[in-house]
C-alpha positions as CSV (number, residue, x, y, z in Angstrom):
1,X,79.3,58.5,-56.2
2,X,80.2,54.9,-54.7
3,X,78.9,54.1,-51.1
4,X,81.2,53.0,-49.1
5,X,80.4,50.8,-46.2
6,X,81.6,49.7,-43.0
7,X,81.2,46.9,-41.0
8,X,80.5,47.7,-37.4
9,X,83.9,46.4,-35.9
10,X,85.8,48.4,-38.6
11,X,83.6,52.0,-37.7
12,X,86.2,53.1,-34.9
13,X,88.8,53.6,-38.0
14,X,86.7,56.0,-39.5
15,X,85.1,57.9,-36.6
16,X,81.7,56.3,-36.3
17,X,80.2,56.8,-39.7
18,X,78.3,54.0,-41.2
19,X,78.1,54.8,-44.4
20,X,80.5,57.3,-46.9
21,X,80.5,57.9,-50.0
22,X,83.4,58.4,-52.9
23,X,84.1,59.2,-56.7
24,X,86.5,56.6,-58.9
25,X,86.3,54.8,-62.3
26,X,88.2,52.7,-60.5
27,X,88.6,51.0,-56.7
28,X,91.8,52.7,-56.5
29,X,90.4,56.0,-57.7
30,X,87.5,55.7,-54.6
31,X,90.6,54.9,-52.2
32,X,92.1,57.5,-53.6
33,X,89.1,60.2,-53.0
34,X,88.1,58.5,-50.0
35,X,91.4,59.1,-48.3
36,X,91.4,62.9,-49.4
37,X,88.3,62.9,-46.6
38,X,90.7,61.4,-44.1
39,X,93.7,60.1,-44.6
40,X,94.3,57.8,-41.6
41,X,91.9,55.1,-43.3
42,X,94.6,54.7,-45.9
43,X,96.8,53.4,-43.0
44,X,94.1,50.8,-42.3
45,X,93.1,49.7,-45.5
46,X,96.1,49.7,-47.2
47,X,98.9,50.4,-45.0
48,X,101.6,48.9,-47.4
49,X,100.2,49.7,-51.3
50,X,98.1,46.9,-51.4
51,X,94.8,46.1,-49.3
52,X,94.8,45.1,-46.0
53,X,95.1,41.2,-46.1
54,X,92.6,41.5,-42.5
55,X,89.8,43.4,-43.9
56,X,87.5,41.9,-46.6
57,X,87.1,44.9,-49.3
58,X,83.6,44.0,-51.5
59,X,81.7,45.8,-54.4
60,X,78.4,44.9,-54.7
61,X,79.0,41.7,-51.7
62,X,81.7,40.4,-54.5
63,X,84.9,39.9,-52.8
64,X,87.3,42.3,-54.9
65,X,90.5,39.6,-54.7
66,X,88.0,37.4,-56.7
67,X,87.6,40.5,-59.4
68,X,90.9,42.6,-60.3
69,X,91.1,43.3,-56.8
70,X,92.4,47.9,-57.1
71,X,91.6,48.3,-60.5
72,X,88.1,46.9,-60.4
73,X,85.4,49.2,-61.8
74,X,83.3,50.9,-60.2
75,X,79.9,52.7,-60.8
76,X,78.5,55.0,-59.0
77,X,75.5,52.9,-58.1
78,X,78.1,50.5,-56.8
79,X,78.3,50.0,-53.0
80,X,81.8,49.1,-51.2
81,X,81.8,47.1,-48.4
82,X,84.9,46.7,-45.5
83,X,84.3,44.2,-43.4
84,X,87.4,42.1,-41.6
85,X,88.5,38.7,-42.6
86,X,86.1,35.9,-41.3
87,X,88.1,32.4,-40.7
């Protein structure tokens, strides 16, 4: 299983937890499970299909619009990240 992190200012989304954790080959597939666990994030992270253009999505601290952004691979050693967008 992927763990999934979240930055402090994003924990109020997601109840308080820090840390999570979700199955998926692929980003999309981890979303996918994550949301299954509570399905108001989706809403956050990717309220219209894609992710959230406000909140920095990271495997392994590699910015996943630098990878193939929802169909990135994931292992589950991999850690995912949410933190929002920095200026």
């Amino acid at each position: 299983m992927a763990i999934i992190r979240f930055a402090h200012i994003l924990r109020g989304f997601v109840g308080g937890p820090t840390e999570m954790s979700a199955e998926g080959s692929t980003l999309a597939e981890v979303l996918t499970d994550l949301y299954q666990s509570d399905s108001k994030l989706k809403e956050q992270i990717q309220p219209h299909g894609d992710l959230n253009p406000l909140i920095a999505v990271y495997i392994n601290w590699q910015d996943v619009r630098n990878l193939q952004g929802l169909e990135t691979n994931i292992c589950s050693t991999d850690t995912i990240t949410f933190s929002p967008v920095t200026c």
